[in-house]
C-alpha positions as CSV (number, residue, x, y, z in Angstrom):
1,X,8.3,-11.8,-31.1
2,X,6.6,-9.1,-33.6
3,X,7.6,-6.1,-32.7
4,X,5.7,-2.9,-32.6
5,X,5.8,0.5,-34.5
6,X,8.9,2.2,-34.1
7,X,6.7,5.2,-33.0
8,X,5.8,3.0,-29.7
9,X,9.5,2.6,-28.7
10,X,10.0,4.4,-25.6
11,X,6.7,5.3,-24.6
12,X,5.1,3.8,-21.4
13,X,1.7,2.8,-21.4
14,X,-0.8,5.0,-18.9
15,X,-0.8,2.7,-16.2
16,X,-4.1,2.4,-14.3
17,X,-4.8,0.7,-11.0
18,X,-6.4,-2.7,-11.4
19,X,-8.4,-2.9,-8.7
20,X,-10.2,-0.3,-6.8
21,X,-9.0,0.8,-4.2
22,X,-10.3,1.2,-0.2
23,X,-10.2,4.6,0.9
24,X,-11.6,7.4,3.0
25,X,-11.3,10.2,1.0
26,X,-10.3,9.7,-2.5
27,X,-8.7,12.8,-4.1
28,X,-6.1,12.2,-6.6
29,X,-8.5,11.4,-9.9
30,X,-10.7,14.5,-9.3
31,X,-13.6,12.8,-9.8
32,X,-17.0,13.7,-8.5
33,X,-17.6,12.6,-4.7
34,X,-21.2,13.5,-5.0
35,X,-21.9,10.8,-8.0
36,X,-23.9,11.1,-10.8
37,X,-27.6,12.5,-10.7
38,X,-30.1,10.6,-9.2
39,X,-32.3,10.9,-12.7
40,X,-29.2,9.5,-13.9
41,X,-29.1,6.4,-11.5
42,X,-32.6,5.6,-12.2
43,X,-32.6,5.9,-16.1
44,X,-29.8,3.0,-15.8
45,X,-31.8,1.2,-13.7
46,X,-34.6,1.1,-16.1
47,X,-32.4,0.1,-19.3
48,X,-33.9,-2.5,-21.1
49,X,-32.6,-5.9,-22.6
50,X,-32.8,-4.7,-25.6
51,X,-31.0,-1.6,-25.2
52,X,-28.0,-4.1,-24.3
53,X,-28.6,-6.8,-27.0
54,X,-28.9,-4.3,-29.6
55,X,-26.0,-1.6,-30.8
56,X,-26.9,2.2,-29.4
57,X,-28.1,5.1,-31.4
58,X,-27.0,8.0,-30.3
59,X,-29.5,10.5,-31.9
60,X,-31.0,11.5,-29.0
61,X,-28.2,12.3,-27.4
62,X,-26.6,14.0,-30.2
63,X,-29.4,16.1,-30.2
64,X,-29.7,17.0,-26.5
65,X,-25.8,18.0,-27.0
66,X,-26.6,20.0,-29.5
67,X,-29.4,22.1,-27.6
68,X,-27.3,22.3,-24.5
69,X,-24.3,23.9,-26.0
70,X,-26.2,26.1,-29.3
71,X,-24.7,24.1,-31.7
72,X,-26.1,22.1,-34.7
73,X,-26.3,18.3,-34.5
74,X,-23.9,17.8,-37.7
75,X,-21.3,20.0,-35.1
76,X,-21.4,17.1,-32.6
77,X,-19.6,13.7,-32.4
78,X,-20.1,11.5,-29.0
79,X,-16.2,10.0,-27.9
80,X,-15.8,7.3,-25.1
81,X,-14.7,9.7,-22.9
82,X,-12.4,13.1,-23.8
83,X,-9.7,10.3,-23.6
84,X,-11.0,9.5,-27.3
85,X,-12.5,12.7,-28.6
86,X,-8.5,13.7,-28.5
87,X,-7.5,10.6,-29.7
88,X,-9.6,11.4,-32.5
89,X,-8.6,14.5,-33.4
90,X,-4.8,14.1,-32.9
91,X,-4.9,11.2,-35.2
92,X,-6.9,12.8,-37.9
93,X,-4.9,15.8,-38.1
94,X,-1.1,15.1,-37.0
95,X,0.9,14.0,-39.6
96,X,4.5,12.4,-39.0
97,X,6.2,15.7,-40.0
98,X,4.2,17.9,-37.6
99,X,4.0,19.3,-34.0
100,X,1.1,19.6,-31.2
101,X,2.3,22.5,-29.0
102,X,0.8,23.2,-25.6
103,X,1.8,25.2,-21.9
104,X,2.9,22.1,-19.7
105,X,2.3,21.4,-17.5
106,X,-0.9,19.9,-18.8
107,X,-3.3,16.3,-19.2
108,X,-0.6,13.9,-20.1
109,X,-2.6,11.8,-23.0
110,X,-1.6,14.7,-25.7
111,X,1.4,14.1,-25.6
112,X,1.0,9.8,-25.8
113,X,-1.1,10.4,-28.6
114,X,1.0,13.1,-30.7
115,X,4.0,10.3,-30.2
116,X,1.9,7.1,-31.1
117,X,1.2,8.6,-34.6
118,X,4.8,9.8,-35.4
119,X,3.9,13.4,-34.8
120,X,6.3,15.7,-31.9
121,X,4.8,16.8,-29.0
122,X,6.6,20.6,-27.9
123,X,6.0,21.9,-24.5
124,X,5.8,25.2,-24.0
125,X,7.1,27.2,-20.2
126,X,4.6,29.8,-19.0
127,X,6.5,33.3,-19.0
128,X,4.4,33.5,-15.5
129,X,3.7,30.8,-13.0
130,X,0.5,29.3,-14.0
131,X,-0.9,32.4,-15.9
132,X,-1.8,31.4,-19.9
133,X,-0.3,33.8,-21.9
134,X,-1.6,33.2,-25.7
135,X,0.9,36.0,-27.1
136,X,3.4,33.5,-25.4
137,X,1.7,30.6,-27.3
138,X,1.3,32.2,-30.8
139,X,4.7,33.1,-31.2
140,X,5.7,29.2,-30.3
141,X,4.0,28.2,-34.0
142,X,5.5,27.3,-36.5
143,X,5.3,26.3,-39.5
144,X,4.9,22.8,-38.4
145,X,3.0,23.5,-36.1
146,X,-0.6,21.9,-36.9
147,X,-2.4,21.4,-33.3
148,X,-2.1,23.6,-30.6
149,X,-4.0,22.1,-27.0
150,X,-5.6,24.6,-24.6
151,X,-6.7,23.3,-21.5
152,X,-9.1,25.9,-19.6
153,X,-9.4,25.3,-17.0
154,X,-6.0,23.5,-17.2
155,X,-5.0,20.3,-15.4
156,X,-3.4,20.4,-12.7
157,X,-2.9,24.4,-12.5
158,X,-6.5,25.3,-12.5
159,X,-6.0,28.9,-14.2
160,X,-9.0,29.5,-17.1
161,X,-8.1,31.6,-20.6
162,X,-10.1,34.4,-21.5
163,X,-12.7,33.7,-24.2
164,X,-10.0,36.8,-26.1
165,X,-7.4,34.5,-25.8
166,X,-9.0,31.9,-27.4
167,X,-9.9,33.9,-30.2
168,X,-6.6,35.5,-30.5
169,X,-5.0,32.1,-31.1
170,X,-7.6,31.3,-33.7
171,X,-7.2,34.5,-35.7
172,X,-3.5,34.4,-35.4
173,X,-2.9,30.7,-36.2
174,X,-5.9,29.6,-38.8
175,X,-3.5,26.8,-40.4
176,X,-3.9,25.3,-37.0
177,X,-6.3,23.5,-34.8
178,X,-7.1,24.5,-31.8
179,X,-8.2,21.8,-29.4
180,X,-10.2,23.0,-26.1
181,X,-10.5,21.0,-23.6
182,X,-13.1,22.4,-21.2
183,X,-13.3,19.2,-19.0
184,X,-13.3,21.3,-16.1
185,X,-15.4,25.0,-17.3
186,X,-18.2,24.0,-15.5
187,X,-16.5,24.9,-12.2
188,X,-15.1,28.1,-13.2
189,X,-16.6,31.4,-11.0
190,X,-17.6,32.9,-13.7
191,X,-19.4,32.1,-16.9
192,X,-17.5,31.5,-20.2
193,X,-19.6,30.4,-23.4
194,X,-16.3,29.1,-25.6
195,X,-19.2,26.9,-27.7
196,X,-20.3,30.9,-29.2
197,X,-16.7,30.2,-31.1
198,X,-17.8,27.3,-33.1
199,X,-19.7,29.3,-35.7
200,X,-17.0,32.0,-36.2
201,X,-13.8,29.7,-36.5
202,X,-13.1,26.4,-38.8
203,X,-10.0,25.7,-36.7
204,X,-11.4,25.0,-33.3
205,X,-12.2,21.9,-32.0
206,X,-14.3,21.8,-28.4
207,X,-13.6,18.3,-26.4
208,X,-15.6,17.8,-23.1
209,X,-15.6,15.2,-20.4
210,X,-19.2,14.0,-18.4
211,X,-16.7,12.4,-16.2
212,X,-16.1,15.5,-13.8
213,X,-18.9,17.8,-13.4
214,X,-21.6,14.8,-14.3
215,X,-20.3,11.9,-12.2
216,X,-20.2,9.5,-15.1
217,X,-16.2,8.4,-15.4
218,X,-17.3,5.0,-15.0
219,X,-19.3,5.2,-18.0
220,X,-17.2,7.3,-20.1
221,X,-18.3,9.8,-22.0
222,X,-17.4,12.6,-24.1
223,X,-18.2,15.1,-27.1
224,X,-16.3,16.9,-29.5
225,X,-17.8,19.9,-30.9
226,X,-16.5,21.6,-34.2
227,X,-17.5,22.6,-37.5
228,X,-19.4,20.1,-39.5
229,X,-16.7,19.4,-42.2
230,X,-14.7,18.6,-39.4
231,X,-17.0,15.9,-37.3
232,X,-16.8,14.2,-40.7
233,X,-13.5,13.8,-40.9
234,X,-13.1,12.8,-37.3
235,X,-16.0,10.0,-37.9
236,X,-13.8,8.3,-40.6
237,X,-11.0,8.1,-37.6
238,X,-13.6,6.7,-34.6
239,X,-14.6,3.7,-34.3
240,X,-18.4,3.1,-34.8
241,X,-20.5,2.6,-31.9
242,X,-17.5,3.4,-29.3
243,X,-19.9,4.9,-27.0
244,X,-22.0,2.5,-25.1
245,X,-25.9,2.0,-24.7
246,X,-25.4,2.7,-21.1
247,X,-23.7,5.7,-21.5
248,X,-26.0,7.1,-23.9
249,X,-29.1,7.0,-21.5
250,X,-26.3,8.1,-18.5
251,X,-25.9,11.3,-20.8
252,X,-29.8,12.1,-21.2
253,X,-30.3,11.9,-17.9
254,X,-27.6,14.2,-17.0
255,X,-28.2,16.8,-19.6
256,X,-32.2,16.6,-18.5
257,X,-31.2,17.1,-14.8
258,X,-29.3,20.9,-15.1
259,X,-30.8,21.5,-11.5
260,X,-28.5,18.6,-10.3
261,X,-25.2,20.0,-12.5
262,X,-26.0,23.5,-10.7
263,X,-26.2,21.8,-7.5
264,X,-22.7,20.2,-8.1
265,X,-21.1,23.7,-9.1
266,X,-22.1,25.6,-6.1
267,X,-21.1,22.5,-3.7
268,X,-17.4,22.4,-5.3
269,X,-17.1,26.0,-5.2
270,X,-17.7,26.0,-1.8
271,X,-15.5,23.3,-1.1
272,X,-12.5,24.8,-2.7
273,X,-12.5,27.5,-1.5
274,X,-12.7,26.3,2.1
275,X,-10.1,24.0,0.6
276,X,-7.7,26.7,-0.5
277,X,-8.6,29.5,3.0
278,X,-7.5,26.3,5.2
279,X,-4.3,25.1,3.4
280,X,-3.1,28.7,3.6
281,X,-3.5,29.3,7.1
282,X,-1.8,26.6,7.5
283,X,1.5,28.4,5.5
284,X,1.4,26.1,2.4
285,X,1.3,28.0,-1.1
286,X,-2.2,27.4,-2.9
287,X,-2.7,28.7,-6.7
288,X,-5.8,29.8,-7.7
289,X,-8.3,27.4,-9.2
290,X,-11.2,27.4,-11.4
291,X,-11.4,23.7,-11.5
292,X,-12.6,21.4,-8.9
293,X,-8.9,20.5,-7.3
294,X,-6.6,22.9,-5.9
295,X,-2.7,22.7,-6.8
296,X,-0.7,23.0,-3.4
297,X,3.1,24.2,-3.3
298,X,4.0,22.1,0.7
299,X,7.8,23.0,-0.3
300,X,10.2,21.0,1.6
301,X,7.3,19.3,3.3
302,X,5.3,17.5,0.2
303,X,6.9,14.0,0.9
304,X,5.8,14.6,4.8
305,X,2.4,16.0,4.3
306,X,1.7,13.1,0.9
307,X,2.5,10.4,4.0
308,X,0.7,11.9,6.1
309,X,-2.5,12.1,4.4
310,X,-1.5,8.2,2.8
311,X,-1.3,6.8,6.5
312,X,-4.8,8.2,7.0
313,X,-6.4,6.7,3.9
314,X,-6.7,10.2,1.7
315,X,-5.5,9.6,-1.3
316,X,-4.2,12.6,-3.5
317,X,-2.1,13.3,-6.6
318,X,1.8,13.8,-6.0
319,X,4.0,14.6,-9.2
320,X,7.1,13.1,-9.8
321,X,7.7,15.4,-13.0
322,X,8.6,18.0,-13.8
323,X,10.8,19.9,-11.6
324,X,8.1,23.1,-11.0
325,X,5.4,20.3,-9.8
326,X,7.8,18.2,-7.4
327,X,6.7,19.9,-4.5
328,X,3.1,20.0,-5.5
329,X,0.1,17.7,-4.7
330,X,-3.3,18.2,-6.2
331,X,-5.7,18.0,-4.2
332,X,-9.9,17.2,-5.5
333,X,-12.2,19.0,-3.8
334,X,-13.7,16.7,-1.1
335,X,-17.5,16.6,0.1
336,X,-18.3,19.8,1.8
337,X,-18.9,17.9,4.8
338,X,-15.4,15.4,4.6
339,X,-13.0,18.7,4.5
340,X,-13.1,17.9,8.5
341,X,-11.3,14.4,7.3
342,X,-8.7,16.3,5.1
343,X,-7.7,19.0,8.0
344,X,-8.0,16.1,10.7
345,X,-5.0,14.6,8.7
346,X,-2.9,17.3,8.7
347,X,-3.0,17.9,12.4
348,X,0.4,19.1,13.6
349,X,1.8,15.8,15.8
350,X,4.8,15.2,18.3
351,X,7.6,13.4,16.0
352,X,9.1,10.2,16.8
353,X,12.1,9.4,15.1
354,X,13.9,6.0,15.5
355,X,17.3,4.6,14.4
356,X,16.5,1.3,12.7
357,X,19.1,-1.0,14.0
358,X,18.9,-2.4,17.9
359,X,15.6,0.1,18.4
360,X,12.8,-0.6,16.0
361,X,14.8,-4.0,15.5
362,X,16.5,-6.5,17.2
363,X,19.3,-7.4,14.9
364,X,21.6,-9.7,17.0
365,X,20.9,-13.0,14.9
366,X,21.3,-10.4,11.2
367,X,23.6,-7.1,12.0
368,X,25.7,-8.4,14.4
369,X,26.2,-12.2,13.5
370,X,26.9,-10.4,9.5
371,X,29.9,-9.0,11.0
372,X,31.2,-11.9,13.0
373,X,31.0,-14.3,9.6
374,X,31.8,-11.6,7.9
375,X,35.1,-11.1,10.1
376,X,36.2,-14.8,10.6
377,X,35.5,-15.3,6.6
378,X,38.6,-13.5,6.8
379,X,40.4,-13.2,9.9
380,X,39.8,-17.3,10.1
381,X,39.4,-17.1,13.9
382,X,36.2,-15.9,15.7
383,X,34.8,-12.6,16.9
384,X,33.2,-12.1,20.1
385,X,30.4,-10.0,20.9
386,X,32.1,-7.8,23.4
387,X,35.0,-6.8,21.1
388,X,31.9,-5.7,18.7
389,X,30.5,-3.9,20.8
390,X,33.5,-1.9,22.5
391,X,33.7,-1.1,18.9
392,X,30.6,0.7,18.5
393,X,30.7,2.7,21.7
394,X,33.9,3.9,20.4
395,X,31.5,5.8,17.8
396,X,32.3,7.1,14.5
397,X,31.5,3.1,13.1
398,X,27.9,3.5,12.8
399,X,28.2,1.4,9.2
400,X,28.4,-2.4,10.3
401,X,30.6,-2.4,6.6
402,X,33.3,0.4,8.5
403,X,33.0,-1.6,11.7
404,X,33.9,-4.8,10.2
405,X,37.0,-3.2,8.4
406,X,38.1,-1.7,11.8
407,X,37.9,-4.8,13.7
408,X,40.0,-7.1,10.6
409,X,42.6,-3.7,10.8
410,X,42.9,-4.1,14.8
411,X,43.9,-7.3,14.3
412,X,46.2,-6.9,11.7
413,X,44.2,-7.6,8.7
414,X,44.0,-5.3,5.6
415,X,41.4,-5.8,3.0
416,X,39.7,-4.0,0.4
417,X,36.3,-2.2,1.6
418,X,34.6,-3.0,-1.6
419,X,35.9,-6.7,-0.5
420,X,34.9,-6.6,2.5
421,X,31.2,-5.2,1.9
422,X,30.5,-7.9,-1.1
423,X,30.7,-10.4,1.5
424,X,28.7,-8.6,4.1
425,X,25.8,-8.1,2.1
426,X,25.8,-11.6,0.3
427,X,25.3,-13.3,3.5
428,X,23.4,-10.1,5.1
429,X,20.9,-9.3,2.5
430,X,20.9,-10.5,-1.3
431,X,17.3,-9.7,-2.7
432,X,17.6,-12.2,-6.0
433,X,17.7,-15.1,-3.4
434,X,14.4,-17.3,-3.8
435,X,12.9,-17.6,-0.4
436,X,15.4,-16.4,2.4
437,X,16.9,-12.9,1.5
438,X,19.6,-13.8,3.8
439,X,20.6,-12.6,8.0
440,X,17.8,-9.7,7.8
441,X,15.1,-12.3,7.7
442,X,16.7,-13.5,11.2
443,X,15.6,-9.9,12.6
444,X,12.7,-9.6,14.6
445,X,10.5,-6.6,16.1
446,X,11.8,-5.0,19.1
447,X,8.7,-2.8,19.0
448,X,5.6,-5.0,18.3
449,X,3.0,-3.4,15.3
450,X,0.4,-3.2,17.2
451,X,2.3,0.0,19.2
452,X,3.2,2.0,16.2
453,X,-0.7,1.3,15.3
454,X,-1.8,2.8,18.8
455,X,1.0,5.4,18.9
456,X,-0.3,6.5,15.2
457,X,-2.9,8.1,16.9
458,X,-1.0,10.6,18.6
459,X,2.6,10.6,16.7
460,X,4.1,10.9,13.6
461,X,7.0,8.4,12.7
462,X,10.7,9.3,11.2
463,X,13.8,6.6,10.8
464,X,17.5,8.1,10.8
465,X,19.4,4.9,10.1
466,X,22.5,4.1,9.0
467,X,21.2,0.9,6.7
468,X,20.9,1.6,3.0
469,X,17.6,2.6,1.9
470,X,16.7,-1.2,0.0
471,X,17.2,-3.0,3.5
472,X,15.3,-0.3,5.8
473,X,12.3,-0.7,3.0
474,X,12.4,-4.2,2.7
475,X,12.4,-5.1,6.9
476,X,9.9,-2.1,7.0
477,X,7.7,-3.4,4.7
478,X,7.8,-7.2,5.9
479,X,6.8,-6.2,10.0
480,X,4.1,-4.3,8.0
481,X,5.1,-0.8,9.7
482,X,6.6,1.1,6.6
483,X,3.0,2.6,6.2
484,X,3.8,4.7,9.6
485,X,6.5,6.4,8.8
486,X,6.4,9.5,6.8
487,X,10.0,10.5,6.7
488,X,12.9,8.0,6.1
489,X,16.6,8.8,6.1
490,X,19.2,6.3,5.2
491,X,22.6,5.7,4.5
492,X,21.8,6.5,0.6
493,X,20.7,10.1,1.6
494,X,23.5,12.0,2.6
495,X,27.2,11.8,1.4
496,X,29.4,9.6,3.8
497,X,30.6,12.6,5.4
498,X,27.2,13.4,6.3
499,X,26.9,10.1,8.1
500,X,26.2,9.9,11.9
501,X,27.6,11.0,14.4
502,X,27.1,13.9,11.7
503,X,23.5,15.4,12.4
504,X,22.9,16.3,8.9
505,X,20.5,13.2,8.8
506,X,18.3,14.8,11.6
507,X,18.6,17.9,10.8
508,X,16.8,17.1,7.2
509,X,14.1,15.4,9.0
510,X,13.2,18.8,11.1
511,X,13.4,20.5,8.1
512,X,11.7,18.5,6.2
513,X,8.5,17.5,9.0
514,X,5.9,19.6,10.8
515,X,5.9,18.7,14.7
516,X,5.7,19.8,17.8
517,X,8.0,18.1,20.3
518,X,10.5,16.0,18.7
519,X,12.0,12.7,20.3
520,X,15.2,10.6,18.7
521,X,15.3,7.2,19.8
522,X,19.0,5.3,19.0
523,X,21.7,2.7,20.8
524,X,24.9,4.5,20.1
525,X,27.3,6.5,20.6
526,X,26.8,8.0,17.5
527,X,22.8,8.6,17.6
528,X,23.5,10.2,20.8
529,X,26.3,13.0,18.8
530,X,24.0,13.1,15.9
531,X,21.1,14.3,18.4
532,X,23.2,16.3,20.3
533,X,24.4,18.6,17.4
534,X,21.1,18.6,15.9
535,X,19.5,20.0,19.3
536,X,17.2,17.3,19.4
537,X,16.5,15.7,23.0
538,X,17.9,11.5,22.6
539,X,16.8,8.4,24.8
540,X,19.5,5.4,24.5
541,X,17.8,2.3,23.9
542,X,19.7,0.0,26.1
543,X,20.1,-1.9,29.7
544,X,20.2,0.3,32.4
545,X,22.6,-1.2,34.3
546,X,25.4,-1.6,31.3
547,X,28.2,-0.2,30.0
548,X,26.5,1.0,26.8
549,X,23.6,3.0,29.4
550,X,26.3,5.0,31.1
551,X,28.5,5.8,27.8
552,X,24.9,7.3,26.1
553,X,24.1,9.3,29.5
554,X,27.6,10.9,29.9
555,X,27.4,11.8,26.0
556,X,24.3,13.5,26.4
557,X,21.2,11.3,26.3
558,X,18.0,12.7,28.4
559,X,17.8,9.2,29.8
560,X,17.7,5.2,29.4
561,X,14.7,3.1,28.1
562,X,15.7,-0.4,28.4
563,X,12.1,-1.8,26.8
564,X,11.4,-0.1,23.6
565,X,8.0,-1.9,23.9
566,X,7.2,-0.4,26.9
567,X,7.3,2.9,25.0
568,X,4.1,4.2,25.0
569,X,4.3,4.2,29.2
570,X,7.5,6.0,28.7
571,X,5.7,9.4,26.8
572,X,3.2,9.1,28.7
573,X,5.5,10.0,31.8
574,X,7.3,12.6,28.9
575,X,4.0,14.0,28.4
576,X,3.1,14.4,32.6
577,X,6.6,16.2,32.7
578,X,5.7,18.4,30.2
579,X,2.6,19.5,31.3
580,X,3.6,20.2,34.6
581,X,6.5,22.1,34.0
C-alpha cells in the first residue's frame, strides 16, 4: 500500500453525513432555514447549456464583489466556499517551521489545514469566557508565529472583535497574517466595516462564506479579500476554475438582491433573541451572540436536553471537545415561526425510568438460562429456576456474574470471577459472532414498541440497569426503542460499590433530567432499595399473587404491576390519583 505524507498521520478526515438527512428542524450546521433569494432561485433556473458546457468566468462576479465590499477587483479572489479561501491562504503562507495561532475554541478546518502542510496549529485560552482579548493574542506571537485566525463573529461562541482589535493585531504583528473570517458579520447588531482595513494593512486577509447569510452552502462559495500582491500569490496556490458556473450566477443574484440579505438579518435577529429570552427562563446559561446560533451552557442536563430534542427530530450541535464546551449545544436560529417546535421539545415531562432486565425485557430464555449453563458448565449438575430466584430476592446479587458465583459458592464450588464471567458472556453475548450474538438474541419485549411510541407523547424515558452498557445498547437498539430513552445508566457508570441496591444510579438520573413526577419501574429486591434510598416512588414488576410481589411490597414498593404492557392503563389510574388528591 503507498502510504501518505507523514504530515497526514494522525489526522482524521472531516467526516460529513452521506446522505441527507430527514428532520423537523435542522440546527446543528447553522445554515440558512429561509434558503437562498428568490432572484437567486430563478437566475439558476435560467442557466443555460452553455454556461454548463463551457468553464465559468468569474468577472462579473469579481466585479460585483468588489463594489459590494469597496475594494478593487485585483483585491478579490472567488474560493469554493471559505473552506478553500483558508485552504488557500494556509498553504501559501505556512511553512513547515511555522505556527497559525488562534482563541479556541474556534472553526475546526484551521487547524486540519496548518497540520496537512507540516505547519503547528497553537491554541490559545481566552483570559475571559468567550471575550476576545487581542492584548491576550499579541503577546502569544512569536517569532514563528506567521498566521494568526480571527474569527468575528467566532464559531461556536458568537462574541464579535472590535474593528480596534483588529487593527491592533495588525500594527502589532506586521510579520504576520491576519486571516478574518467574517462568515457570520452580517448578523452582528451592529455594523462593522472590517473590508475599510484592506487599504491600510498588507497583512490582512478577509475570507467570507455566501453559505450563511446568502443560503448558498449547497453551492459553495466564498471570497478572500486582501491586498493585490497578495490575491496573486494565493492564485498560484488555487486551483483554476474551482468555483462553479452555477455558483457564479447564485452569487450575482445574491449580491443584486441586498433587500433579500436585509430581510434575512432582521429575521435571525429576531429569532435569536427569542431564542436566547426563552432558554433562559427556562435556567439554562446562554452567551451572547452576534451570529446566527446561540451557544447554550444545559450543565448537567446537556446529554438529557441533546435526547430530548434528537427524539423529536431537531437536530443541533453537541461538542464532544474540549472540556469548556462539553456541556454546550449550539443551537441555529430556527424560522421565526418554528421556535414553537424548539420550546415544544423541551417541555418539562413525567420521567419513566425502567430497570432493563425482566421489565423492559423478558430475559428468561438469555439472563436466566446464562446462569444455569453458566452454573452446570461448572458445578456439572443442574440449576433450577427456584434456587435462582430465591437468590435474587435475597438482594445484593443484582449482577447475573455475582449471582452465578454465589450460587457455585453455596454449593461448594469456588472459582475465579474473571472465570466465571468469560463463560457467562461467551454464551450470553459475544458481539464478533456472525449472525447470533448469543442468549440476548433469545430476549424478547415485555413492553411492545408501539407503547414507548404512544407513551413518548406524554413521558420521558430513563434505564437504571445493572447490564453493561454494550448489551443494554445493543437489545435497545435491535427492539428499535433506544431512540426513547434520553438517560441511560448501566453497570459501566458507577463503581461496583455504587451498584444497586446502592441508589447512586438513580440518584444521577434526577440529577441529571428535568421532570416532574418521577416513576422507577424494577423486579427486585434491589430496584426496590435503590428507589427507596433515592426517594423515588417504585412499582415491582411481578405476579401479584407470588412470592417475589409480597417481598417488593414489604420492602417498600407503592404497588404490583404484573403486565408491564398494560402500562399505559396503569398511569392513567396514577394520573386520576394525582389529580384528585
Amino acid at each position: 500500500m503507498i502510504k501518505s505524507k507523514k504530515t497526514l498521520e494522525g489526522i482524521l478526515p472531516y467526516e460529513t453525513p452521506k446522505y441527507a438527512q430527514s428532520c423537523i428542524l435542522k440546527l446543528d450546521s447553522n445554515e440558512n432555514p429561509y434558503g437562498a433569494s428568490p432572484e437567486v432561485i430563478e437566475a439558476l433556473k435560467n442557466i443555460t447549456p452553455v454556461q454548463i458546457s463551457h468553464y465559468p468566468h468569474y468577472g462579473e462576479l469579481i466585479d460585483k464583489i468588489a463594489q459590494k465590499f469597496c475594494v478593487k477587483d485585483k483585491e478579490v479572489l472567488v474560493t469554493n466556499g471559505a473552506d478553500e479561501a483558508l485552504s488557500v491562504i494556509i498553504n501559501t503562507y505556512l511553512e513547515s517551521s511555522e505556527e497559525l495561532i488562534c482563541f479556541t475554541p474556534t472553526f475546526s478546518m484551521p487547524k486540519l489545514y496548518a497540520n496537512i502542510c507540516s505547519g503547528t496549529f497553537r491554541g490559545v485560552d481566552y483570559y475571559t469566557k468567550w471575550v476576545f482579548d487581542a492584548d491576550k493574542l499579541i503577546e502569544q506571537v512569536n517569532q514563528n508565529t506567521k498566521i494568526i485566525y480571527v474569527t468575528s463573529p467566532n464559531n461556536p461562541t458568537g462574541e464579535l472583535a472590535a474593528i480596534e482589535d483588529i487593527e491592533k493585531i495588525l500594527t502589532n504583528c506586521p510579520n504576520a497574517a491576519l486571516i478574518l473570517d467574517v462568515t457570520y458579520i452580517n448578523f452582528a447588531s451592529r455594523d462593522i466595516n472590517y473590508y475599510e482595513l484592506i487599504k491600510k494593512y498588507e497583512n490582512l486577509f478577509i475570507v467570507k462564506s455566501f453559505s450563511k447569510d446568502n443560503g448558498l452552502a449547497g453551492l459553495r462559495l466564498g471570497i478572500i479579500l486582501s491586498n493585490e500582491k497578495n490575491i496573486i500569490e494565493c492564485k498560484k496556490v488555487v486551483s483554476p476554475y474551482s468555483v462553479n458556473a452555477c455558483a457564479v450566477c447564485a452569487g450575482i443574484a445574491a449580491i443584486n438582491d441586498s433587500g433579500y440579505e436585509k430581510y434575512i438579518k432582521e429575521q435571525v435577529k429576531t429569532s435569536r433573541e427569542a431564542l436566547c429570552s426563552g432558554l433562559l427562563e427556562l435556567g439554562f446559561r446562554v452567551y451572547k451572540s452576534e451570529a446566527n446560533f446561540v451557544l447554550c451552557d444545559f450543565g448537567n442536563y446537556c446529554d438529557f436536553i441533546y435526547k430530548k430534542l434528537e427524539l423529536a427530530n431537531i437536530k443541533v450541535r453537541r461538542f464532544s471537545s474540549p472540556d469548556n464546551l462539553k456541556n454546550c449545544l449550539r443551537i441555529t436560529a430556527p424560522k421565526v415561526e418554528d421556535l414553537g417546535k424548539f420550546f415544544d421539545a423541551l417541555k418539562k415531562k413525567d420521567l419513566l425510568v425502567f430497570d432493563l432486565d425482566g421489565v423492559v425485557f423478558d430475559v428468561s430464555n438469555s439472563y436466566r438460562f446464562a446462569i444455569k449453563e453458566t452454573f452446570e458448565f461448572f458445578a456439572n449438575k443442574e440449576l433450577q429456576d427456584e434456587e435462582i430466584q430465591k437468590a435474587k430476592e435475597l438482594g445484593g446479587l443484582n449482577c447475573d456474574w455475582d449471582l452465578t458465583k454465589f450460587l457455585l459458592e453455596k454449593h461448594g464450588i469456588t472459582i475465579e470471577f474473571e472465570k466465571i464471567k468469560e463463560v457467562f458472556q461467551n454464551m450470553f453475548f459475544n458481539p464478533k459472532n456472525n449472525g447470533s450474538k448469543g442468549l440476548i438474541d433469545n430476549e424478547k419485549l415485555a413492553l411492545p414498541q408501539e407503547k414507548f411510541e404512544e407513551l413518548s407523547e406524554k413521558y420521558d424515558f430513563a434505564a437504571f440497569t445493572g447490564r453493561p452498557l454494550d448489551e443494554a445498547l445493543y437489545s435497545l437498539e435491535k427492539y428499535e426503542i433506544l431512540k426513547y430513552f434520553t438517560k441511560i445508566i448501566s453497570q459501566d457508570d458507577l463503581d461496583k460499590d455504587k451498584r444497586k441496591p446502592n441508589p447512586e444510579g438513580l440518584n444521577r438520573i434526577k440529577r441529571e433530567t428535568i421532570y416532574d413526577k418521577i416513576y422507577y419501574f424494577g423486579d427486585t429486591i434491589d430496584d426496590v432499595y435503590s428507589a427507596i434510598a433515592s426517594f423515588t416512588p417504585v412499582y415491582g414488576i411481578t405476579k401479584k399473587d407470588s412470592k417475589n410481589a409480597q417481598i417488593l411490597m414489604e420492602a417498600g414498593a407503592k404497588d404490583i404491576i404484573e403486565d408491564i404492557s398494560c402500562l399505559d392503563k396503569f398511569l392513567e389510574t396514577e394520573e386520576k390519583v394525582h389529580a384528585n388528591s
